[in-house]
C-alpha positions as protocol buffer text, in pm:
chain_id: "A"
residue {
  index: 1
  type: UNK
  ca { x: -43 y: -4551 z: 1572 }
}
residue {
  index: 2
  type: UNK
  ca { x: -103 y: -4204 z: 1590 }
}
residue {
  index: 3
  type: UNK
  ca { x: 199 y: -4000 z: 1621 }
}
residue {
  index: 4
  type: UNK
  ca { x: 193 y: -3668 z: 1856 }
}
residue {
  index: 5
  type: UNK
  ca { x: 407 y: -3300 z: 1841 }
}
residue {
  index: 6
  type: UNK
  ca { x: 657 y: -3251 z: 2086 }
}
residue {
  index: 7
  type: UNK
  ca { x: 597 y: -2965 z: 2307 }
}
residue {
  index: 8
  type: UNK
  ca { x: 945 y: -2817 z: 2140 }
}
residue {
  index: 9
  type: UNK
  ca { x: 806 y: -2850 z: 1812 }
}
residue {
  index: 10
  type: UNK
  ca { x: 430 y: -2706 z: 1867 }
}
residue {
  index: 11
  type: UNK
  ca { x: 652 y: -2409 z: 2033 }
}
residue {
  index: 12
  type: UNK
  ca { x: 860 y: -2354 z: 1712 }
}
residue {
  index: 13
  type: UNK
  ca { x: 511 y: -2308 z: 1499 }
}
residue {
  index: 14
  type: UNK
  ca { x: 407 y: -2036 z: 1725 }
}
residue {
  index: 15
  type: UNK
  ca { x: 330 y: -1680 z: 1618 }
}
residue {
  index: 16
  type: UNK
  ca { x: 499 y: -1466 z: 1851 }
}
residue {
  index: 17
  type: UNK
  ca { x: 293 y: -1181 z: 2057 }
}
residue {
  index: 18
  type: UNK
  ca { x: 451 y: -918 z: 2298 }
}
residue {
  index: 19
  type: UNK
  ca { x: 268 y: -872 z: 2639 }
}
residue {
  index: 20
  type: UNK
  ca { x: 335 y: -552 z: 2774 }
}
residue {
  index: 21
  type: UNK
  ca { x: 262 y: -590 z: 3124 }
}
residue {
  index: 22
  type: UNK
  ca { x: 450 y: -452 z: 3469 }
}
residue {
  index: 23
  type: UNK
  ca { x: 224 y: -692 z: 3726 }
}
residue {
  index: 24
  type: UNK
  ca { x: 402 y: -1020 z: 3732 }
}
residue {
  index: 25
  type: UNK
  ca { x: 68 y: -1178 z: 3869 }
}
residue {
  index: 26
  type: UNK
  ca { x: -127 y: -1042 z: 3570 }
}
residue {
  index: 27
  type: UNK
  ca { x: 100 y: -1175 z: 3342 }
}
residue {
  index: 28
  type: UNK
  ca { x: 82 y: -1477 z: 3459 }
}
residue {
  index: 29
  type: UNK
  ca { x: -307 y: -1496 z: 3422 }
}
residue {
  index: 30
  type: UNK
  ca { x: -251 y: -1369 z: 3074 }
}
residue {
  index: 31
  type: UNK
  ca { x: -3 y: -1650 z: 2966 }
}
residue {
  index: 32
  type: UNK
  ca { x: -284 y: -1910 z: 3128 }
}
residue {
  index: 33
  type: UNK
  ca { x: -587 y: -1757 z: 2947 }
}
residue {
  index: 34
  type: UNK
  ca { x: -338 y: -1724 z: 2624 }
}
residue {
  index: 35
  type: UNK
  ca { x: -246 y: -2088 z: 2627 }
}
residue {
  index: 36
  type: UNK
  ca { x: -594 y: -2173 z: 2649 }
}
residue {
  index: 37
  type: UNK
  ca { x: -743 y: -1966 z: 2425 }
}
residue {
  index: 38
  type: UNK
  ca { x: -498 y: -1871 z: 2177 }
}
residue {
  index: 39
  type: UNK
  ca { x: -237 y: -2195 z: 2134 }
}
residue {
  index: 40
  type: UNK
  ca { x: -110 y: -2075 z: 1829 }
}
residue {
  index: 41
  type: UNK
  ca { x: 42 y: -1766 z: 1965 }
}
residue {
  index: 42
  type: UNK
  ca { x: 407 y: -1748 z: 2179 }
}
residue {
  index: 43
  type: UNK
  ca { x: 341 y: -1498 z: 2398 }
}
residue {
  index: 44
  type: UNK
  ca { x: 666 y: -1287 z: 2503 }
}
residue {
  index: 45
  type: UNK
  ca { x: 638 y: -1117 z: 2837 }
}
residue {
  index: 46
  type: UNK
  ca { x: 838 y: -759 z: 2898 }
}
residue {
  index: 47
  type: UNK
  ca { x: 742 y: -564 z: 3199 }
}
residue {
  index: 48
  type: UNK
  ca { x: 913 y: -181 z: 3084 }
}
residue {
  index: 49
  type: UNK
  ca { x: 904 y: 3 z: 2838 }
}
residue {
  index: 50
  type: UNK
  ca { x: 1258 y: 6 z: 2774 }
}
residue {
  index: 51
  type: UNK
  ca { x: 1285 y: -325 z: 2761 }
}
residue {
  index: 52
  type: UNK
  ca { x: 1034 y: -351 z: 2495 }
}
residue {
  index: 53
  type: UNK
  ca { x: 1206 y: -98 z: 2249 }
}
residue {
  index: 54
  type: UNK
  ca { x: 1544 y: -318 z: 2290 }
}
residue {
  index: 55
  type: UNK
  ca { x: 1345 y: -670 z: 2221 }
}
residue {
  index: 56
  type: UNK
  ca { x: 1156 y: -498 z: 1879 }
}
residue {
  index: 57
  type: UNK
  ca { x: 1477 y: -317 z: 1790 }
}
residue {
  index: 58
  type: UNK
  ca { x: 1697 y: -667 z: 1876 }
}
residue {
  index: 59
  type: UNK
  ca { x: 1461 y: -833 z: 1606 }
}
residue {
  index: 60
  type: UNK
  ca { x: 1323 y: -579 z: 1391 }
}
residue {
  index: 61
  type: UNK
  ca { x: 1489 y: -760 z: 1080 }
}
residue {
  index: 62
  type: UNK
  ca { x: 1343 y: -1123 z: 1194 }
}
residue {
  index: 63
  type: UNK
  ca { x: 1013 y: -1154 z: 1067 }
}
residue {
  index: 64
  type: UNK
  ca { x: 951 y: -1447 z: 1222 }
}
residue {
  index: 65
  type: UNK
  ca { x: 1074 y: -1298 z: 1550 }
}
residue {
  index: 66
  type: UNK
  ca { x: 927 y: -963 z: 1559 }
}
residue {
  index: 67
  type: UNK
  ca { x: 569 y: -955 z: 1738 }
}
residue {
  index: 68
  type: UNK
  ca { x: 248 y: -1003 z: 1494 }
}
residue {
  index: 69
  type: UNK
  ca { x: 56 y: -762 z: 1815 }
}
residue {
  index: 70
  type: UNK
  ca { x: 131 y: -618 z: 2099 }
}
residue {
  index: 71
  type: UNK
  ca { x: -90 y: -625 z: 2437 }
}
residue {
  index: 72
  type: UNK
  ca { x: 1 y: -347 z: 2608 }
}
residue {
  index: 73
  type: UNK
  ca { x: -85 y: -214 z: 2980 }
}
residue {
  index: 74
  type: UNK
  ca { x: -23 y: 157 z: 2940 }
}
residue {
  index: 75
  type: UNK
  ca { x: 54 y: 211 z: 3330 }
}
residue {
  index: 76
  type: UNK
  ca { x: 400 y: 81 z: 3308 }
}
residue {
  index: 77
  type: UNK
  ca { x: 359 y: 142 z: 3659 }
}
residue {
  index: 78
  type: UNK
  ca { x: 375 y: 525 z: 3519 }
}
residue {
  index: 79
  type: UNK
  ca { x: 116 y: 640 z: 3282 }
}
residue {
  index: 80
  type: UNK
  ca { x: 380 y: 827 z: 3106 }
}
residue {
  index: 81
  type: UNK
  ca { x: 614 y: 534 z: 3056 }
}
residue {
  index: 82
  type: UNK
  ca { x: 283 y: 353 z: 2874 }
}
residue {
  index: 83
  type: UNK
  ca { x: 219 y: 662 z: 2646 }
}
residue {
  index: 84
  type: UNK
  ca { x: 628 y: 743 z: 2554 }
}
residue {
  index: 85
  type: UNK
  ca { x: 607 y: 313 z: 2469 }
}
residue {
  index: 86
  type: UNK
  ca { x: 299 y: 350 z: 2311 }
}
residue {
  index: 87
  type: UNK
  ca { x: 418 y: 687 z: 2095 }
}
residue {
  index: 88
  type: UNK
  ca { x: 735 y: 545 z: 2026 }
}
residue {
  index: 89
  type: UNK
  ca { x: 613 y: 205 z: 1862 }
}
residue {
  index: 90
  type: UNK
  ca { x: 315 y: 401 z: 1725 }
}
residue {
  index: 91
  type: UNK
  ca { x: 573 y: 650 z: 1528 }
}
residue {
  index: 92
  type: UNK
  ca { x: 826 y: 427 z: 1419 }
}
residue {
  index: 93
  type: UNK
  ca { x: 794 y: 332 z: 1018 }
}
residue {
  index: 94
  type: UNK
  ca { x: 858 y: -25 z: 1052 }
}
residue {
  index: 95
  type: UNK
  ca { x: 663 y: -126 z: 1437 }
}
residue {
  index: 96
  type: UNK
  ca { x: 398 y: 126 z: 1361 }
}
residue {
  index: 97
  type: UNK
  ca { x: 166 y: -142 z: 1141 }
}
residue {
  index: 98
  type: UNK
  ca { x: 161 y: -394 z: 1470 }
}
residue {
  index: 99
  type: UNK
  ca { x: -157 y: -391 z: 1582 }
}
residue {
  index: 100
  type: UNK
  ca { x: -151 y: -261 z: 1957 }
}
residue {
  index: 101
  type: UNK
  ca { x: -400 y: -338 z: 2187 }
}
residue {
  index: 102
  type: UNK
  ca { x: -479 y: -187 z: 2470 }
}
residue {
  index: 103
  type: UNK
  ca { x: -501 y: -443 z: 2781 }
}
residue {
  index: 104
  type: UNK
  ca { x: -589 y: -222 z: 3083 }
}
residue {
  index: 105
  type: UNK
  ca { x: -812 y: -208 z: 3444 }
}
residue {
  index: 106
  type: UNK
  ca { x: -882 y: 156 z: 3364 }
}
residue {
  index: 107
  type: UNK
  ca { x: -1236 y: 235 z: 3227 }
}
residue {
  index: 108
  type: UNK
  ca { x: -1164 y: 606 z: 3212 }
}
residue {
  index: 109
  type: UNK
  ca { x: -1274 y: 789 z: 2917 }
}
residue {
  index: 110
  type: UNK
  ca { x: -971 y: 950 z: 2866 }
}
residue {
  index: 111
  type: UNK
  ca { x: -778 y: 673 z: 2886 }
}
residue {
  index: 112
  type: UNK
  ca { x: -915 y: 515 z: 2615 }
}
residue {
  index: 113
  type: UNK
  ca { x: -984 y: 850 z: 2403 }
}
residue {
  index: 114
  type: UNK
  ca { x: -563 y: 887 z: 2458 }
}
residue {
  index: 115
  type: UNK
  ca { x: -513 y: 545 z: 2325 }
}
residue {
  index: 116
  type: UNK
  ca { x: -730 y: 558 z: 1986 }
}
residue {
  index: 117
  type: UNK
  ca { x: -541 y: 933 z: 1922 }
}
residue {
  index: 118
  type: UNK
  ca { x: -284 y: 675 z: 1912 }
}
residue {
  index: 119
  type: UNK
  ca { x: -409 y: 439 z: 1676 }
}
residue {
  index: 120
  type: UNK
  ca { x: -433 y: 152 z: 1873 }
}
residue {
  index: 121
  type: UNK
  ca { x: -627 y: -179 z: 1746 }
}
residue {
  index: 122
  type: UNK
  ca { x: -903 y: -189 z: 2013 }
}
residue {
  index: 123
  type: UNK
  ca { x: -880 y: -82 z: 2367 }
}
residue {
  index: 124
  type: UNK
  ca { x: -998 y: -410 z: 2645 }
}
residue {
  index: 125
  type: UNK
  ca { x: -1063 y: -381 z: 3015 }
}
residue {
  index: 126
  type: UNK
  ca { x: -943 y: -633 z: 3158 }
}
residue {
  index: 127
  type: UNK
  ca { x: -1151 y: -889 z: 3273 }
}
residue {
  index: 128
  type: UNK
  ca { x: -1187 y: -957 z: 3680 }
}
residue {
  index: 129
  type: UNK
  ca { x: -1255 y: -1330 z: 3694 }
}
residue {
  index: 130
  type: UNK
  ca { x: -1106 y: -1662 z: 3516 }
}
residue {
  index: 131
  type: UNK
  ca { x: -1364 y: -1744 z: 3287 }
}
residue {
  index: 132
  type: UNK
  ca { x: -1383 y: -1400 z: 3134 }
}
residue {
  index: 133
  type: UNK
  ca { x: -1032 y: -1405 z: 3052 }
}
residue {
  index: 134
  type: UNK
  ca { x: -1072 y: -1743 z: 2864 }
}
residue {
  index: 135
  type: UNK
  ca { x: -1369 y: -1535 z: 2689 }
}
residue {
  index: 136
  type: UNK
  ca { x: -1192 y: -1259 z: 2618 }
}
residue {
  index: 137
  type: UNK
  ca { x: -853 y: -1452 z: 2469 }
}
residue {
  index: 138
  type: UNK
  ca { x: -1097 y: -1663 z: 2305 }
}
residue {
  index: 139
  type: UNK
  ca { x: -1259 y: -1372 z: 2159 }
}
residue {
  index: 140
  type: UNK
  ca { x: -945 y: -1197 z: 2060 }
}
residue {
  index: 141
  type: UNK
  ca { x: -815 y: -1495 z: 1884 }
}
residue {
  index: 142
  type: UNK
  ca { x: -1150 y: -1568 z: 1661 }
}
residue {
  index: 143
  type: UNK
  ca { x: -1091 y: -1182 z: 1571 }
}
residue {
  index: 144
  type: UNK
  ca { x: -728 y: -1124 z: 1456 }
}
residue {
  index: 145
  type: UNK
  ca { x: -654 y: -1477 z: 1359 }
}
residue {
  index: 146
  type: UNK
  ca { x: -990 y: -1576 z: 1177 }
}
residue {
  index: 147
  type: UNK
  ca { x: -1136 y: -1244 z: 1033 }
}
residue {
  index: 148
  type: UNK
  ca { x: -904 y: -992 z: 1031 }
}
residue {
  index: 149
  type: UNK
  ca { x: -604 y: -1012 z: 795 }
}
residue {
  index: 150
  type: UNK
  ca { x: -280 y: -854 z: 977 }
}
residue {
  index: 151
  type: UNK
  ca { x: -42 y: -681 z: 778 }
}
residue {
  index: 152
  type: UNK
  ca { x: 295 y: -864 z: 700 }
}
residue {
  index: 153
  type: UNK
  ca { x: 579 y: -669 z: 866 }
}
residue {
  index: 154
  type: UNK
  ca { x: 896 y: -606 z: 649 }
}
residue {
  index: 155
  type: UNK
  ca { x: 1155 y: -365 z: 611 }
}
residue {
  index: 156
  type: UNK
  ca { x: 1020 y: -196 z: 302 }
}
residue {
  index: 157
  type: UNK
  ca { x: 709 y: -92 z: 478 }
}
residue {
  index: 158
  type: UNK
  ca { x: 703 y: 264 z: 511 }
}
């Protein structure tokens, strides 16, 4: 007889992700399309920006805690609450080699020229219907957990 994993357990091997994200209904179709496409991740879901800077400070010495990425909405609902998150994780030694992604409705030029001066990961538009969300996590996870190799975050990186 084939034995199963407990929900608890599968949870416990999960790879933690923050999802930066003010819209309650957004996040919502994020944690779907995430479970779908990207099991292996734990996706944590803070809606301010303050709120993420106490979560990443609360477990900056738990690897297996802190985020391996960040998906981040930069209209937090202020653009300038975004960008201040954004600078702040961006310029701090030890959150500053998470890979941020950008995870936004805006198509505006500058919006995305403002995030790369930031040295985001990749800048997304979010998708408008179901299926494209499932692409897009599916997409995302083939990426960063197949072919790219994420750094290993640690104290002692500087």
């Amino acid at each position: 007889m084939a034995s199963t994993i407990t929900p608890k357990r599968r949870k416990e091997n999960r790879t933690p992700i923050l999802v930066v994200e003010n819209n309650a209904d957004q996040w919502l179709i994020i944690r779907s399309a995430l479970a779908q496409g990207f099991p292996e991740v734990e996706p944590i879901w803070m809606n301010h920006a303050s709120q993420t800077l106490t979560y990443l400070d609360k477990y900056a010495s738990d690897d297996c805690k802190l985020p391996r990425m960040i998906l981040l909405e930069p209209y937090l609902p202020s653009q300038e609450d975004g960008w201040a998150l954004l600078k702040s994780i961006k310029s701090h030694p030890q959150y500053q080699h998470i890979p941020v992604i950008i995870l936004s409705h805006s198509q505006e030029q500058v919006d995305i020229v403002k995030s790369y001066s930031f040295s985001v990961a990749a800048y997304i538009t979010k998708p408008t219907v179901n299926h494209k969300w499932l692409a897009c996590f599916y997409t995302l996870r083939r990426y960063w957990w197949e072919l790219a190799i994420l750094p290993i975050i640690s104290k002692e990186v500087n």
